[in-house]
C-alpha positions as CSV (number, residue, x, y, z in Angstrom):
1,X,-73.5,17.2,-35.5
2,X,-74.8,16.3,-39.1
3,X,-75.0,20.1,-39.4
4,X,-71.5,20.6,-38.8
5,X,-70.8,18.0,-41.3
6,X,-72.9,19.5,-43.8
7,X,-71.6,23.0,-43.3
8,X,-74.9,25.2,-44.3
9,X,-74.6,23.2,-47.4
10,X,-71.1,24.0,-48.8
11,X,-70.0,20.7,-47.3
12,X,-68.7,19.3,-50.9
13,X,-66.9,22.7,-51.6
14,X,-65.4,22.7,-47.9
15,X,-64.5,18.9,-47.7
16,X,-63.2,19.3,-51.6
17,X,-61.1,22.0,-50.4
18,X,-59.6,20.0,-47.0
19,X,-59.1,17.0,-49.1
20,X,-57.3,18.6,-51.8
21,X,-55.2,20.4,-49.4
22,X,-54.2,17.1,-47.5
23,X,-53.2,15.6,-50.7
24,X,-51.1,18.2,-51.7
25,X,-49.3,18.2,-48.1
26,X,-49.0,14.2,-48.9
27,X,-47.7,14.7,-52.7
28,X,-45.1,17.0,-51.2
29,X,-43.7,14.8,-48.3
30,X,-43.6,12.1,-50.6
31,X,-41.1,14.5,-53.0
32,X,-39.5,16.0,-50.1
33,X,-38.1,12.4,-48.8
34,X,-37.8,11.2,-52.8
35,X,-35.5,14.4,-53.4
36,X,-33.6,13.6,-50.2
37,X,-32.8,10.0,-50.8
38,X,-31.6,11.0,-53.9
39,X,-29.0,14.1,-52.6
40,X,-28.2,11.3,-49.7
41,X,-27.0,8.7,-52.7
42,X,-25.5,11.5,-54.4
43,X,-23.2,12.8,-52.0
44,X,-22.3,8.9,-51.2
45,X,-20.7,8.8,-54.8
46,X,-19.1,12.4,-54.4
47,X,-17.9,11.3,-51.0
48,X,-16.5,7.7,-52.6
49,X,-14.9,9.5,-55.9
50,X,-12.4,11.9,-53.0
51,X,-10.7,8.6,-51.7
């Protein structure tokens, strides 16, 4: 198992590259909602300024 782990030793290159990826799938949920809230509030006031 330790092998796996240390993938022929490119482990810190493989890992790197998983860990980066997850962050950057993180990062751009975190934007997706952020952006989402923010066209949510803004239709709210569009919505409000029609009545």
């Amino acid at each position: 198992m330790s092998e796996f782990f240390a993938m022929g030793g490119y482990a810190s290159w493989v890992w790197g590259a998983w860990g980066g990826s997850a962050l950057a799938i993180l990062l751009l949920i975190v934007f997706v909602l952020s952006e989402r809230a923010g066209a949510k509030a803004r239709l709210r006031e569009l919505e409000e300024d029609e009545d």
